[in-house]
Structure formats: C-alpha cells, structure tokens
C-alpha positions in Angstrom: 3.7 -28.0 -12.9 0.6 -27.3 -10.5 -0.7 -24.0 -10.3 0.5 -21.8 -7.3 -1.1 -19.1 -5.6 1.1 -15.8 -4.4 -0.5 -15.0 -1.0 -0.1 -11.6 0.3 -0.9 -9.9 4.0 -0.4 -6.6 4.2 -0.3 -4.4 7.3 0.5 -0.8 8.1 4.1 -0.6 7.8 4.6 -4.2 6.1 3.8 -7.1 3.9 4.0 -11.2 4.6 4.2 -13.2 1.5 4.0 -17.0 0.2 4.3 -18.7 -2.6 2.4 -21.7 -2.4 1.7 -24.9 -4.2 -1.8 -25.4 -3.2 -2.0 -28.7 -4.4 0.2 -30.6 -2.6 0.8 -27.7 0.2 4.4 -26.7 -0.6 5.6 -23.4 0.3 8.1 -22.4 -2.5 9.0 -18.8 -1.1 8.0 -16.8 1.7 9.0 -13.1 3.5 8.5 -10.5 5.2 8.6 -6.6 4.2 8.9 -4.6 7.1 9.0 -1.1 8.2 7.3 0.4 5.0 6.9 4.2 5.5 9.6 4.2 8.1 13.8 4.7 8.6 15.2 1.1 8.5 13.7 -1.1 5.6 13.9 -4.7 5.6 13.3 -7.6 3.2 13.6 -11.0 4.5 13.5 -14.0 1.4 13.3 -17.7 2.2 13.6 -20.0 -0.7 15.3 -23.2 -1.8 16.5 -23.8 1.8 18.7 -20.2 1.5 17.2 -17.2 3.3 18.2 -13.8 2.0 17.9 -10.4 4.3 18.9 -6.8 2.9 17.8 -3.2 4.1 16.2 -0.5 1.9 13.7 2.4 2.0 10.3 1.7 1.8 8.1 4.9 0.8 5.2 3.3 0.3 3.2 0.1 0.0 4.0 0.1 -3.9 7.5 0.2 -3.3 7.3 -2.8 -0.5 6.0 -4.7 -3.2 8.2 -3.4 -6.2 10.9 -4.9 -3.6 9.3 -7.9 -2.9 8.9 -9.0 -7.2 12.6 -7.8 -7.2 13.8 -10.4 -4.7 11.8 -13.1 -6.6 13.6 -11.8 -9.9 16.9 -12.0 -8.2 17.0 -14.6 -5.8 13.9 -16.8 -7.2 12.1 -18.7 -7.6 11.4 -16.6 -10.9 7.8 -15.5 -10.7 7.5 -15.8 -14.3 8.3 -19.5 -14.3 6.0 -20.2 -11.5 3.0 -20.9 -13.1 0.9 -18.7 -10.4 -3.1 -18.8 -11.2 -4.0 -16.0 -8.9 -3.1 -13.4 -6.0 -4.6 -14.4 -2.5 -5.1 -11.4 -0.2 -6.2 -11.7 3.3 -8.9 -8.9 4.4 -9.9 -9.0 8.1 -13.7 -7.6 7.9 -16.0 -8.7 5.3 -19.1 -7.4 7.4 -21.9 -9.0 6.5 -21.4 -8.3 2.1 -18.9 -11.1 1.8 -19.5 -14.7 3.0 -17.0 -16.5 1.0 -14.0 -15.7 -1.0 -14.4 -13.3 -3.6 -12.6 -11.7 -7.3 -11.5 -8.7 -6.9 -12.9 -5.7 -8.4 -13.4 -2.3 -7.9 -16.9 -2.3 -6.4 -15.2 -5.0 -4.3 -12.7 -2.7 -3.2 -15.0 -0.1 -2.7 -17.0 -2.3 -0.5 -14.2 -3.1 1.8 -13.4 0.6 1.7 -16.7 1.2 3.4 -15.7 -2.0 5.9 -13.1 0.1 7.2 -15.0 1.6 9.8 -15.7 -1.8 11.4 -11.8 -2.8 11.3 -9.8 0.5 11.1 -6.4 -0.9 11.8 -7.0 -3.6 9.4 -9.0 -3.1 6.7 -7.4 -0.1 5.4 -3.6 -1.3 5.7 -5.3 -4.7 3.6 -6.8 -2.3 1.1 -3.7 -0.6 0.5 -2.1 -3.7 -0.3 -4.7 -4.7 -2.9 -4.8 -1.4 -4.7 -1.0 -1.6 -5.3 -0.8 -5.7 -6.2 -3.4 -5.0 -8.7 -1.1 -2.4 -10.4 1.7 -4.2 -10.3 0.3 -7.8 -10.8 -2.8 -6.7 -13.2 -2.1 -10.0 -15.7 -3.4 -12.1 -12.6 -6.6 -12.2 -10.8 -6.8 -11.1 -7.6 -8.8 -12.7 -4.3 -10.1 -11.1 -1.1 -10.4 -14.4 1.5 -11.7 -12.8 4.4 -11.3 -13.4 8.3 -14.9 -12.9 9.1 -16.1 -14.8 6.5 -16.2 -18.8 8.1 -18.4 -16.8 10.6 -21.5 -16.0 8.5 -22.7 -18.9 9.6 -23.7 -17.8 12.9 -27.4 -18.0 13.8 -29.4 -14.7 14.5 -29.3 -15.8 18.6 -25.5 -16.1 18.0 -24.5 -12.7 16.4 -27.3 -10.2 18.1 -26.7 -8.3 20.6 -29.1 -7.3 22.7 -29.4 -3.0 21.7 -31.7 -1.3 20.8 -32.7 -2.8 17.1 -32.8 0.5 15.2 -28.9 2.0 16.8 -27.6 -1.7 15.4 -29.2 -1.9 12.1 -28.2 1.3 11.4 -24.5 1.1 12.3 -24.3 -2.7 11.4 -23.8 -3.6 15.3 -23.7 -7.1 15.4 -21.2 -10.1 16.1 -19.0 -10.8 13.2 -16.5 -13.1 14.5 -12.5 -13.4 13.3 -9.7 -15.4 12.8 -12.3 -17.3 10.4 -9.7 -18.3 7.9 -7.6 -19.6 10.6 -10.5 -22.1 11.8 -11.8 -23.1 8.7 -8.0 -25.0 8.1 -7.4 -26.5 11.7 -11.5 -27.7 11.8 -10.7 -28.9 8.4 -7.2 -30.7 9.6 -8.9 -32.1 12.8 -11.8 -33.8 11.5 -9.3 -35.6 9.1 -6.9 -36.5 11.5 -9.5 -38.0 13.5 -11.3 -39.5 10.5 -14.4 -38.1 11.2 -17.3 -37.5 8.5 -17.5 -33.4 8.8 -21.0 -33.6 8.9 -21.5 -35.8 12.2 -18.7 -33.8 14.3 -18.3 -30.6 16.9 -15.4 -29.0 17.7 -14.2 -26.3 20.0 -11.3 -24.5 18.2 -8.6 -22.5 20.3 -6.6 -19.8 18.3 -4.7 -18.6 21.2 -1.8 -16.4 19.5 -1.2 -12.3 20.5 -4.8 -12.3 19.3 -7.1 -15.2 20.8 -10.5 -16.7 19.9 -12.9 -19.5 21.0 -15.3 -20.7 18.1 -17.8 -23.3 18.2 -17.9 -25.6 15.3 -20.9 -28.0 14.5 -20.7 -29.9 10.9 -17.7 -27.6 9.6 -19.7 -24.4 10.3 -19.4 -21.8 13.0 -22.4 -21.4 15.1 -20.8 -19.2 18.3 -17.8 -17.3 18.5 -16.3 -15.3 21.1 -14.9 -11.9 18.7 -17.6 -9.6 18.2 -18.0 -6.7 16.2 -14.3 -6.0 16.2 -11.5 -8.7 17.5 -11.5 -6.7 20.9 -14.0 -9.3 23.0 -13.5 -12.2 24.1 -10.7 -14.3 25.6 -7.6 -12.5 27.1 -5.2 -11.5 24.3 -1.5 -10.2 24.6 -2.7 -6.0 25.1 -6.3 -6.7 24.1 -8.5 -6.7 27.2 -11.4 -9.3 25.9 -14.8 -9.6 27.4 -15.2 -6.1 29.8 -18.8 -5.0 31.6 -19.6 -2.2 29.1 -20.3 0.1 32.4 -16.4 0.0 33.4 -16.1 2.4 30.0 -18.3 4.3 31.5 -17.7 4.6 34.3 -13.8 5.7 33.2 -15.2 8.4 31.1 -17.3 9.9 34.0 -14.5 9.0 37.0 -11.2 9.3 34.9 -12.3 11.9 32.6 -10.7 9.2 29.3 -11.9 10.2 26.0 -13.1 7.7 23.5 -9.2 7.6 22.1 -8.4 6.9 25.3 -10.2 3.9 26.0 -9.5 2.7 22.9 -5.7 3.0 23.3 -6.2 0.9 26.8 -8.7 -1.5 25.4 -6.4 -2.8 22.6 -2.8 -1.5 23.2 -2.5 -1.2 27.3 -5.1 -4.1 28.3 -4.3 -8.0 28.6 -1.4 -9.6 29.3 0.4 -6.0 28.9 -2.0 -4.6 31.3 -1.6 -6.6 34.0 2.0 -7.8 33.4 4.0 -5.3 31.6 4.8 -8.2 29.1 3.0 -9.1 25.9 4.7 -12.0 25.3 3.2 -14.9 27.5 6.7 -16.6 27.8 7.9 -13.4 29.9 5.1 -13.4 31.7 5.7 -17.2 32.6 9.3 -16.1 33.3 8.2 -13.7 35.6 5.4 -16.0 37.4 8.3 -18.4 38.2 9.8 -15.5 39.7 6.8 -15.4 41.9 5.7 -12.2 40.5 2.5 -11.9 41.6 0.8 -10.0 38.7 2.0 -12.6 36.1 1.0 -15.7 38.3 -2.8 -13.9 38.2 -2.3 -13.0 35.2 -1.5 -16.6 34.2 -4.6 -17.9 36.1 -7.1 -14.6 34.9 -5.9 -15.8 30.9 -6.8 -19.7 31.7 -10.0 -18.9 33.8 -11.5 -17.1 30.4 -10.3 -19.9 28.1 -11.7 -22.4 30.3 -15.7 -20.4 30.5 -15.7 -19.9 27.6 -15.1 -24.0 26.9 -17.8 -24.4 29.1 -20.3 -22.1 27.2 -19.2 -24.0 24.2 -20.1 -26.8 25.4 -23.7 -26.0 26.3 -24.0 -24.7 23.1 -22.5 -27.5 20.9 -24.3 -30.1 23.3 -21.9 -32.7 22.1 -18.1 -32.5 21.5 -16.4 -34.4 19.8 -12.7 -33.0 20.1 -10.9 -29.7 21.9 -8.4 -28.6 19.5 -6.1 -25.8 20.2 -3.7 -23.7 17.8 -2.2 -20.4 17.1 1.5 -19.8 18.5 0.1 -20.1 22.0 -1.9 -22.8 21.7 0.6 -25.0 20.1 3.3 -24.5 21.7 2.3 -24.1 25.6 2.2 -27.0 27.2 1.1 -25.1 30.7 -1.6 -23.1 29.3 -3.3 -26.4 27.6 -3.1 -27.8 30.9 -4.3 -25.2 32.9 -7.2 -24.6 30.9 -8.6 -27.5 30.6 -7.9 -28.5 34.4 -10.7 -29.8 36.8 -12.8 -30.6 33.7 -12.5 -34.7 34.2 -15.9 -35.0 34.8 -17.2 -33.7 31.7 -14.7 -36.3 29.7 -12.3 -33.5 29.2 -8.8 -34.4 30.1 -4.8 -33.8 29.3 -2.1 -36.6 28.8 0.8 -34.3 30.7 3.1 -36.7 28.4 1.6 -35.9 26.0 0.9 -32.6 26.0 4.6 -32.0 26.6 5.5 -33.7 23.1 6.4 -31.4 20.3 5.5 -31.6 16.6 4.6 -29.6 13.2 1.7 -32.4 12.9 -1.1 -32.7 14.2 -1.6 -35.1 17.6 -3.6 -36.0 20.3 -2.7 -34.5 23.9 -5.7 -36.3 25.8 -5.6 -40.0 26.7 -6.6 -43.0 25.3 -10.3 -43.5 25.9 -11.2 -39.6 27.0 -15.1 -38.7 26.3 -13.8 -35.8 24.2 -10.2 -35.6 22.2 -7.9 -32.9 22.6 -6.0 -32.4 19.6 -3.6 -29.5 19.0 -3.2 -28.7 15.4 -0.9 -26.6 13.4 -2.5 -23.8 11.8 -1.4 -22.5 8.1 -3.9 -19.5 7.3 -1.6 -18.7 3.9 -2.3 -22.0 2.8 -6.0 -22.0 3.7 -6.0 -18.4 1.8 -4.1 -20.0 -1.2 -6.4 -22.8 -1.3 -9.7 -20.4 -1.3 -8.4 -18.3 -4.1 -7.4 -21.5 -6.4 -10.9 -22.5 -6.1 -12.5 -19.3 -6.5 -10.7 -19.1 -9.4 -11.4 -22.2 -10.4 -14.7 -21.6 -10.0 -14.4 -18.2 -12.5 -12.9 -19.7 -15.3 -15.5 -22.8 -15.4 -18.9 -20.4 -15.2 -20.6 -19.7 -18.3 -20.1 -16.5 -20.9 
C-alpha cells in the first residue's frame, strides 16, 4: 500500500481533514469538525462512499481532534492500517522565514507563533491545531505547508512597497502574497493539461472563492501577486474590501471618528460583496441583480472591473501569456463572472467560448476557442492534495539526508 498523508486545516472553532493517497491522488476520508468551543458540536465523516454526521461538545481543539481519530476508529478507514507517512498542516503566513515546506518542531512553532501578528485570524487558530496533533499524533512527523510560501519568489520591485524603508524593515511590511498552495496545484495542473514545458510558460491564475487572488506566474514561479501583507488587498472578495486608497482610512478616522477595530471590522467583515450587497454569497447577489437590484448589478460589474485590471497589469508584467486559468469555488463554477471578466479583451487574444464556458466538469478544460492568442483554462483546485503531496516529499526528503 502507498503511503498516505493525513492533512489537517484548522480554524477557530473547527478542523477540515483528508486522508489522502498522494500517489495516485485518492481521497480515502475526509470531514469537517465544526463549532469547537461552542453549543452545537458537529462531526461530519465521508468514507467508503458512506458519510457519517453526529453532534457532540467540543471544549477545545484537543477534543475536535480526539473526536476526529475516534470516527476513524469507528467508522474507518482504521488509521492504524493506513500506512500514513506524515501529518500535513496548512499555515497561512510563513513571513519571509519559510519558503518551502517545512518538519515541524518547536522552534518551528515558535516561529509561526511570532507570524501571528502578520495573520491574526489565521495563524494562531493553525497553531493551535499543530500543538494538539503533535500530542496526539507524536509517532508521526508533522509538516507546516504554508500559503505564503509559492510567493517567495517575488522580486524586490514586486513585494516593496513604497514606505519609508526603516518603518517596513522594522515591522516586516512588505508583500507576502496567499493562497500560494492553491496556485502552486492549478499552475502545476494547467501546464500539464496543456502539455507545456513549465519552464517556457506564463500564466495568470484566478483563485476567485469568498477569498480572491490574481497571481502572475512565469516558469512555475510567482513573480506578482495581488494579496499583500495580509489577504485584505487586492481583488473584490465576499466581505473583504480589496485594493482601497489608504487616505479613505484616514480620512474615516478623522471624519467618522472609527477606531483601528473599527476599520478593521469594515475592511474584512462589512466590505465586498457584503458591503455593497448585503449578500456574501455571489449567487444571491446574482439573484438579486436579476431582480434588477441595483447595488448587486454594480456590484456585479465593480467585482469584474477589478478582476479584469488586474489581468491587464498581469499582462504587462508577464509580457507574454500563455493561458488565463481560473479556479476556486467562484471561478469554477461561474460561467457569468468568466465572461464578464474577460469581456472586450478580443484584441489582446483574450477570449471566451460562451459554449464552452457554460460546460461543467471536475477536470480541467478549455473555455476559450479554438485558435485564441491566449487559453483560458478553468481548473479545479485541490489545496489538501497539494498539501499532502508537499509533506510526502518533505518527508521524503528527511528520511533520505545523511546522519
């Protein structure tokens, strides 16, 4: 039997899991722990085609994961007999200490402690898991893959921003980039499926989702980005405002008298689609533009306008692309927003088959027609496997070094 990898995502009040064959990409388990902490417990199990739900209290993190090891042991597959090489954990900020995947340790968890300040509603919920899997799993060595991590590649001119030098080397200000793990799979998918050599092709990679990036890729490495110290700039996300004049902050401070939790809160929880629709979800706000509601039809048009600039940019910067690719729960599945994104961009060998780009499918295809200048692809994404993939080698790469 091939080794498998048990992939673990931890958040505040929850934990998403996978057991994965990394070899040939099977998922033999997968869940969800929610409401740790909370009234209402919840374990969902999917294995062997059967899916399993039951409610329970959740103290803690250690007892999400006490509960998760239990539904293995009851409802399988058993853990024991699953042959797993190591523990993936996904970690959203890696700063600029981790540019790869990395064993776990306790200076490595110390360092991601420290990271928490750059991601505090991420790093520390991700931390949390770690501490307690390396309890309770402490036969098996544990991984950090991190989000920020396919972004180290960005050139100085990419990641600076233009402060004063001594405020951002002393509080690490700089672009980092996310949803790195995430790219690194669909760039790695797409230049297969369009049997490129890596080396000799650029891509533009979508990850439009509740959370939405635009990432230059030239010869499988980022080179521009458009999240920036935190996953707050950028494209238009479901309550995260993206790119914002820095002055408007100001300027509610001095005029609205918000304080810095303020503009936080409206920043990433009351900005975006929530902002201007009510509705995080883009298919109510699509319900509500064909009610001719005239916030979600701006809305609608203020969410492709950013998508499409920021194609432009990437353009400029890539100076030759070889292939659009969109993914993320948006991205793959909205026809309309592919469309409208891309639309009026003809003349730059940019264009959508509608046919095409109505077609569903968990594989990847081609939504531009025969003979366009540049592809458009959309292509699943599958982060855990990506994650489980990264921790097999890492480990791989552990257990062949010397001493």
């Amino acid at each position: 039997m091939s080794a498998t990898v048990l992939v673990l995502n931890c958040g505040s009040s929850s934990i998403k899991y996978q057991l994965i064959d990394a070899d040939n990409a099977n998922v033999l388990a997968r869940g969800l722990v929610e409401r740790i902490g909370e009234d209402g417990g919840h374990v969902r199990h999917e294995a062997g085609g059967s899916v399993v739900d039951h409610d329970l209290t959740l103290a803690d993190h250690q007892a999400g994961l006490r509960a998760v090891l239990d539904t293995f042991e009851e409802h399988g597959p058993a853990l024991a007999d699953s042959n797993i090489a190591a523990v993936g954990h996904r970690v959203v900020h890696g700063g600029e200490q981790f540019s790869g995947p990395v064993i776990i340790d306790d200076t490595v968890e110390d360092t991601i402690d420290g990271l928490s300040s750059l991601a505090p509603l991420h790093n520390p919920p991700n931390l949390a898991g770690i501490r307690v899997a390396r309890q309770v799993l402490d036969n098996l060595p544990h991984v950090a893959v991190f989000d920020t991590a396919f972004h180290q590649s960005l050139p100085p001119a990419a990641y600076t921003y233009a402060i004063g030098r001594d405020v951002a080397r002393r509080h690490h200000v700089r672009r980092y980039g996310f949803h790195g793990t995430s790219v690194a799979y669909v760039a790695g998918e797409a230049v297969r499926f369009l049997e490129r050599d890596a080396q000799k092709t650029n891509l533009i990679v979508l990850h439009l989702g509740n959370g939405a990036s635009a990432t230059a890729v030239r010869s499988g490495r980022s080179v521009d980005t458009s999240m920036g110290l935190t996953p707050l700039e950028g494209l238009v996300m479901g309550s995260r405002s993206g790119d914002i004049d820095a002055g408007v902050l100001l300027h509610l401070a001095r005029e609205a008298g918000m304080s810095f939790d303020d503009l936080d809160d409206l920043l990433n929880r009351n900005s975006g689609m929530v902002g201007l629709t009510g509705e995080r979800d883009l298919r109510e706000v699509h319900r509500l533009a064909g009610e001719d509601d005239e916030d979600a039809i701006l809305a609608r048009d203020v969410y492709c306008h950013r998508i499409r600039r920021y194609v432009g940019a990437f353009l400029a910067v890539l100076g030759e692309t070889h292939a659009i690719v969109f993914t993320g729960g948006v991205g793959e599945n909205d026809a309309w927003v592919r469309s409208r994104s891309l639309a009026g961009l003809r003349g730059l060998g940019i264009a959508v088959d509608h046919v095409r780009n109505a077609s569903q499918g968990p594989r990847a295809r081609y939504i531009s027609p025969d003979g366009a200048g540049t592809a458009v692809l959309v292509v699943p994404t599958d982060e855990e496997l990506e994650i489980a993939r990264q921790t097999l080698s890492t480990v791989g790469e552990l257990t062949i070094s010397p001493g």
